[in-house]
C-alpha positions in Angstrom: 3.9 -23.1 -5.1 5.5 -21.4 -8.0 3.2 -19.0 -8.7 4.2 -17.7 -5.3 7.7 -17.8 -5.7 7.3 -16.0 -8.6 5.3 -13.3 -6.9 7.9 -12.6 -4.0 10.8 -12.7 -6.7 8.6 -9.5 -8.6 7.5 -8.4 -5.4 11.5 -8.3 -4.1 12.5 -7.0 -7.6 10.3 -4.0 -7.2 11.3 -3.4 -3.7 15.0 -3.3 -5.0 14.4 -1.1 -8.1 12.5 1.7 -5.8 15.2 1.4 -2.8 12.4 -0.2 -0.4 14.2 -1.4 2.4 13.2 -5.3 3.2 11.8 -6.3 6.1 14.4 -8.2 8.8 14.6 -12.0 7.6 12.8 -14.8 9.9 15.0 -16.8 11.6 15.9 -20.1 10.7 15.3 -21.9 13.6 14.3 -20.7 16.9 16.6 -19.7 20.1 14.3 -20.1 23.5 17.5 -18.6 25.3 16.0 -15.1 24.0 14.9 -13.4 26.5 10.9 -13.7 25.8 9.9 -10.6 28.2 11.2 -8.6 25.3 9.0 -10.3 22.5 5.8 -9.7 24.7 6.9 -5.9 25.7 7.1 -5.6 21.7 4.1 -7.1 20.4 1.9 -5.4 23.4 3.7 -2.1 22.4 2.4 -3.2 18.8 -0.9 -3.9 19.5 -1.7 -0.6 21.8 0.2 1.3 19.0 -2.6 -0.1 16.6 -5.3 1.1 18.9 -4.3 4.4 19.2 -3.9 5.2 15.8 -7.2 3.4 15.2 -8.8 5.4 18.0 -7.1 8.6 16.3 -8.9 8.0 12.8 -12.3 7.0 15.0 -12.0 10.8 16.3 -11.0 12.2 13.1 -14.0 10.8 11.5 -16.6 11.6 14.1 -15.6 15.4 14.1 -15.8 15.1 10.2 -19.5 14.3 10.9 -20.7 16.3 14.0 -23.1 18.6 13.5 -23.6 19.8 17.0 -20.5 22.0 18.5 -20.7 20.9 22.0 -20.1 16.8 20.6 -17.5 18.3 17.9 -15.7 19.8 20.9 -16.2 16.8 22.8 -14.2 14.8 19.8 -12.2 17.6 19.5 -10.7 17.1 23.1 -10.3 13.6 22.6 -8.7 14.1 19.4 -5.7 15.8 21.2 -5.7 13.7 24.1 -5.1 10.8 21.8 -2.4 12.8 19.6 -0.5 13.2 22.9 -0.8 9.6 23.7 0.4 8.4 20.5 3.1 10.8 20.4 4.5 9.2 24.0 4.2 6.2 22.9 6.6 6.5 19.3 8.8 8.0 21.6 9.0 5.2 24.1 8.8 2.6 20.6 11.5 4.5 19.0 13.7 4.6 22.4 13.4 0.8 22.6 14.2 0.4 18.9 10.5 -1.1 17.8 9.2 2.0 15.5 9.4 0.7 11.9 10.7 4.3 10.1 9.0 4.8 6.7 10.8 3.7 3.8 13.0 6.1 1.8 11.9 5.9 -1.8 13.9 6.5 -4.9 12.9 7.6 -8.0 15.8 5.5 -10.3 13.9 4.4 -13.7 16.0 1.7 -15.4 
């Protein structure tokens, strides 16, 4: 048990040294008068977000490997299909506030 506190203390250390913003705190307890539609719209949005950017490095990878032009094509097409998908779907994520953006790092030695 105090190995791990010790862990997230470095772990939160580090994040603060390099300007790593922390992720949002769990809350305490838990309030059922939140409106639960919400949670489920976010956690679906999360799990076909995960699917498309796994289906986007599936493509990537199979035109890596084709040989034959008419399958690379093939890919190829599906490839952009999927780009355009994803890129809908940040946009909806970031309209409804769910898109984690990437962390701004800083390069402060102490």
């Amino acid at each position: 048990m105090a190995e791990n506190a010790v862990f997230l203390l470095t772990v939160h250390k580090a994040m603060q040294r390099y300007q790593v913003p922390l992720p949002p705190r769990q809350p305490k307890g838990t309030d059922f008068s939140v409106n639960m539609d919400i949670a489920r719209d976010q956690g679906m949005f999360r799990i076909i977000l995960s699917m498309t950017q796994t289906a986007l490095s599936l493509h990537t990878k199979a035109i890596n490997i084709c040989t034959n032009n008419f399958l690379r094509n093939m890919f190829t097409d599906f490839l952009n299909e999927e780009i355009e998908i994803y890129n809908l779907l940040l946009e909806y994520g970031e309209s409804k506030n769910w898109v984690y953006s990437a962390p701004n790092y800083s390069n402060s030695s102490t």
